[in-house]
N, C-alpha and C positions, 0 to 999 in steps of 0.2 A: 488148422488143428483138426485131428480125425475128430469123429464122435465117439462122446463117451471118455474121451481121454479128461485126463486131469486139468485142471486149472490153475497153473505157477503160480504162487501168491506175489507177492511184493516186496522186496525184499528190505524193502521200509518196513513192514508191515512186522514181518518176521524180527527186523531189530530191536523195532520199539517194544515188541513184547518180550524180548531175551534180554536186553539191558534193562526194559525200568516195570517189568509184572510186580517184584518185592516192593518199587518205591508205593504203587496203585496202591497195593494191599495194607502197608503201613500207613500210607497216610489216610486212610479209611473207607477205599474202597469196598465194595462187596466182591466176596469172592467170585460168586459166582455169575454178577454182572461184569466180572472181569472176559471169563470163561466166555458168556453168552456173544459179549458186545465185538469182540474180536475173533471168533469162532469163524464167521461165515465172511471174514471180510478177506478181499483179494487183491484189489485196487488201493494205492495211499490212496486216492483220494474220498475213497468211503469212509475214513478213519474217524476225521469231523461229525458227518453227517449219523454216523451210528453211534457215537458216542453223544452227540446233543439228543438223540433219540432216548437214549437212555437216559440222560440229565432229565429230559420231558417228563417221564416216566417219573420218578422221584417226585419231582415239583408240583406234578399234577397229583399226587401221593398225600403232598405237605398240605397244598390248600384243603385238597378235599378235609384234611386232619383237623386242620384247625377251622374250619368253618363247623366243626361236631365241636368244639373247642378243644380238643386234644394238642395242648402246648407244645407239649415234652416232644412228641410223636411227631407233630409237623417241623418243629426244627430241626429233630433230625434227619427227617426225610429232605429238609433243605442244603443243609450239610452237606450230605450225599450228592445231590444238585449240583451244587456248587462246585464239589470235585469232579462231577463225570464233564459238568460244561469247562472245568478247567482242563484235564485231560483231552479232550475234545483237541483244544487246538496248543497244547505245549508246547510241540514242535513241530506244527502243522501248519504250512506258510499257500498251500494251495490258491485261495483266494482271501483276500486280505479285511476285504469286507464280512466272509463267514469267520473269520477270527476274531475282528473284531465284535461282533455279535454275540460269539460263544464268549469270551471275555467280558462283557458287560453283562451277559446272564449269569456265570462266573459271582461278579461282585452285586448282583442284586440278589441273587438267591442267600448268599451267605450273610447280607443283611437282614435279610429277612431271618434267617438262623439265628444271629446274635436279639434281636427285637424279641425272640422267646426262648430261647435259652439261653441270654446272658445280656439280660435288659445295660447293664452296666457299660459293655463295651461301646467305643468311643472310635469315629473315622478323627481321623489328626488331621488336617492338610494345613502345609507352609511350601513356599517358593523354595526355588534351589534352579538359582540363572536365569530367573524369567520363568519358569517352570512350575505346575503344579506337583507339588509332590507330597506322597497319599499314603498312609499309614493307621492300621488299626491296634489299638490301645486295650488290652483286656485287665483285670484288676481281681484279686483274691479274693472268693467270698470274704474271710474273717477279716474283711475290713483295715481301717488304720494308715501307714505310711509303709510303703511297700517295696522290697527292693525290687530293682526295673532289668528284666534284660532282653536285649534286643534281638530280634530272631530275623538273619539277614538270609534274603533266598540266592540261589543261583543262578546261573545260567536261563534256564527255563522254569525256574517255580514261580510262585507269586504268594501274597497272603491270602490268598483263596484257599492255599495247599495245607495252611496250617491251623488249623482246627484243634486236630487230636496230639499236634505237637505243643502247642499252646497249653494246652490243659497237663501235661507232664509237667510245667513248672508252675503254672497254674497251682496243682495238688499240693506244693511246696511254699507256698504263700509268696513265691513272683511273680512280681506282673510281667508283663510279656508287649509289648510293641513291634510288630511284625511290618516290615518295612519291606514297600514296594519303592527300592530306591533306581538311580539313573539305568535306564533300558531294564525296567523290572516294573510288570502291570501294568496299573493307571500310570506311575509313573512314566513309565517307557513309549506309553502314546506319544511323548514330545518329546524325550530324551533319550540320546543312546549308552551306553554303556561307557563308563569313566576307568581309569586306573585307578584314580585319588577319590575312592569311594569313603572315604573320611568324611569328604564334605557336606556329604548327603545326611553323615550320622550326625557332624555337628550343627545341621539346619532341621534335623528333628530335636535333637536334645535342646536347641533354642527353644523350640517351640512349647516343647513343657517345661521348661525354667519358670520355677515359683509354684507350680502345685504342688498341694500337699500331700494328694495323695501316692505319688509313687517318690521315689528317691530319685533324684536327676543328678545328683555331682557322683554318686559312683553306682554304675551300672557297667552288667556285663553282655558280649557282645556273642552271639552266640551262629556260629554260619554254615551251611551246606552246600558240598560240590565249589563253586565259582564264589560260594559264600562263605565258605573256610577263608579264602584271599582277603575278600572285604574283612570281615571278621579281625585280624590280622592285622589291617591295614589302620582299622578304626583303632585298636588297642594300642598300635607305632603312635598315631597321629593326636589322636583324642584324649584329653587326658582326662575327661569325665572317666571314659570307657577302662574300669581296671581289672580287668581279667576277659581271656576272647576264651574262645573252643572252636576249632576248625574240623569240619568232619568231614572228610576225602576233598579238602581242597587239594589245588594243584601251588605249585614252587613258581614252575613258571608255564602259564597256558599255550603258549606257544610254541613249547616242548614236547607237548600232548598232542599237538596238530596230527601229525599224521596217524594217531593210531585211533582218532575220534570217529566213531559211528556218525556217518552223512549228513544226518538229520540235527546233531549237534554243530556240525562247521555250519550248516544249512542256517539253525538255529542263532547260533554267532553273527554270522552274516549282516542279521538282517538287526538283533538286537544292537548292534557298534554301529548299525549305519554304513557298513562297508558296501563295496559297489559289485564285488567282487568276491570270490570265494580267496584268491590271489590275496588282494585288499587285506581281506579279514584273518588270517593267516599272519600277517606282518604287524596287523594292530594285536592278535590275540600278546605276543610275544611281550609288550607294555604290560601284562597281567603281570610281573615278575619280581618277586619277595627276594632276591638277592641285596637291592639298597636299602631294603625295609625291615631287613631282621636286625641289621645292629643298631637301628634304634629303637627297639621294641623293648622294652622296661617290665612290659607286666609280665603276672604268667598266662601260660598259655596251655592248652590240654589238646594234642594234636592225637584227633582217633581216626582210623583208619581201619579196609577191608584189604588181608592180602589176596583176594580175588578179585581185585577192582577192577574190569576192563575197559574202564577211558581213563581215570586217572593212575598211572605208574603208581605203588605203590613207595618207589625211589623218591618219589615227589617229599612224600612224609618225613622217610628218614631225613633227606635235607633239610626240611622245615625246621622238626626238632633238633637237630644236631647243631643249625646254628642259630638258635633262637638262646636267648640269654638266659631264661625260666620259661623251660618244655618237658613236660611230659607226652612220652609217646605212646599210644595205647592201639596194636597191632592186632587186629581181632582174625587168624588165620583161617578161619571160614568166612569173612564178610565178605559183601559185593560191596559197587559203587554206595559212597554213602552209608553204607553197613546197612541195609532198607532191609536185609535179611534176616535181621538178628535184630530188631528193634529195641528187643523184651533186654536187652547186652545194653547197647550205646547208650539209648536215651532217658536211660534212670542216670548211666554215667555222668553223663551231659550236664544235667540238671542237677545232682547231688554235688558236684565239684563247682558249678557256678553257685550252687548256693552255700557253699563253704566261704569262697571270695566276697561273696556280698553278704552275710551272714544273718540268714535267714533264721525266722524264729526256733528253726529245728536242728540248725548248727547251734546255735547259740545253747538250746538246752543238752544238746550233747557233748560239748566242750566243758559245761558246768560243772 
């Protein structure tokens, strides 16, 4: 290379910021740690290491905060932790040991975050096949017996990511269970990714059967990306679960294959356990809501972005087309997951599962 000449970036590098900058920013990144943290980077494999740098950065933000005893101030600064070491390694399979690490910092910073800003929140864990599997429990301040809906991630999220989603239903008086289920987080250390992600839901809903404080026999299922599917799947299977909402899931994932950016087959790969890009490709195609929709009974509220560039937008129409009770809600400026238009979905989201479960704010508006 002459001197002086430019430097190709990666064109990993370049995807992960054009598919998922909107998701960074919505789920609570800072803008301009977006800006900063991906500015100078050229290589994937600085991806990890600039972005735990910045998680650093925050953490060491928090303590210093809370050693002045500044509560409020160091949570959030954990918060932010939490997300940048989740970011970190999303879809970043480089060395498996620095994933691992960013992932366990990941889920101790955002304990630390719930320990001062939401003394209340609760880690679940129950089995699922020999398997530990790991779930965080949050609860309404106003107290009481609360309706419950389940916040199931995708492909590559975890309950690290959902902080400031949590709190949109949260602000609505439901509690919220964010579930790191099969090949998802803690979970996914020992488990790979299932079709029949039902199971997972109905070995958390065991697990809180008999408390009083949230409602267990009907709760709503609520999923993004890969977790629209689950979502879906739990509402066909579970009969606790009486109403899902699916936000840019896919129909069938295996349909998606070829138009998926690298780092998502990449990603697939390795969360199913396949051996194989080949492999994982043939397993993705079991993701598939064609046996699953005629016995789906509840309703269902399918949203979507017509700018979505991994999942088809076609995906949706089919979904609701032959789902028995679908509404389909086609936002023609969203991207993937609608991550663009937050301030649009995720009041949606949340106002229609709380119409289903009948939240103290449906209830007085129905009066």
């Amino acid at each position: 290379m002459a001197s002086g000449s430019a430097v190709m970036v990666d064109a990993r590098i370049q995807a992960a910021v054009a598919h998922w900058a909107p998701r960074f920013l919505a789920q609570g990144v800072d803008y301009n740690d977006f800006v900063r943290t991906t500015a100078t980077l050229r290589y994937w494999e600085e991806w990890l290491p600039a972005w735990s740098q910045t998680a650093a950065v925050h953490a060491a933000l928090a303590r210093e905060a809370e050693a002045r005893g500044r509560r409020i101030t160091a949570g959030e600064a954990f918060v932010r932790a939490a997300l940048c070491y989740h970011f970190a390694k999303f879809v970043w399979f480089v060395d498996l040991n620095q994933h691992r690490t960013a992932a366990n910092l990941a889920v101790t910073s955002l304990y630390a975050a719930h320990r001062l800003l939401d003394p209340s929140a609760q880690r679940i864990e129950t089995s699922l096949a020999g398997a530990r599997m790991v779930a965080n429990l949050r609860r309404p301040a106003r107290g009481g017996r609360a309706p419950l809906v389940l916040l199931l991630p995708g492909l590559d999220s975890t309950k690290e990511e959902f902080f400031s989603w949590e709190q949109v239903f949260l602000n609505r008086g439901i509690a919220t269970l964010s579930l790191d289920g099969p090949g998802q987080g803690e979970t996914g250390y020992t488990t790979g990714i299932r079709p029949d992600y039902e199971v997972a839901v109905t070995a958390i809903l065991d697990a809180l059967d008999g408390r009083d404080d949230v409602e267990t026999g009907r709760v709503g299922a609520v999923g993004v990306s890969l977790g629209g599917y689950y979502a879906i799947r739990a509402a066909a299977f579970e009969p606790r679960v009486v109403a899902a909402v699916a936000i840019g899931g896919p129909y069938n994932f295996g349909e998606c294959w070829p138009g998926l950016p690298e780092l998502t087959r990449t990603a697939f790969a390795h969360h199913s356990g396949a051996r194989s890009l080949e492999e994982a490709r043939d397993r993705a195609y079991a993701l598939d809501l064609a046996p699953v929709l005629p016995r789906l009974r509840r309703p269902l509220l399918v949203i979507f972005g017509r700018q979505d560039r991994i999942i088809p937008p076609e995906h949706a129409e089919r979904t609701a087309a032959q789902a028995h009770d679908a509404e389909l809600v086609m936002y023609p400026e969203g991207n993937h997951v609608c991550n663009n238009i937050p301030y649009k979905y995720r009041p949606l989201a949340a106002d229609w599962i709380g119409d289903r479960l009948g939240t103290v704010e449906a209830r007085e508006r129905t009066a």
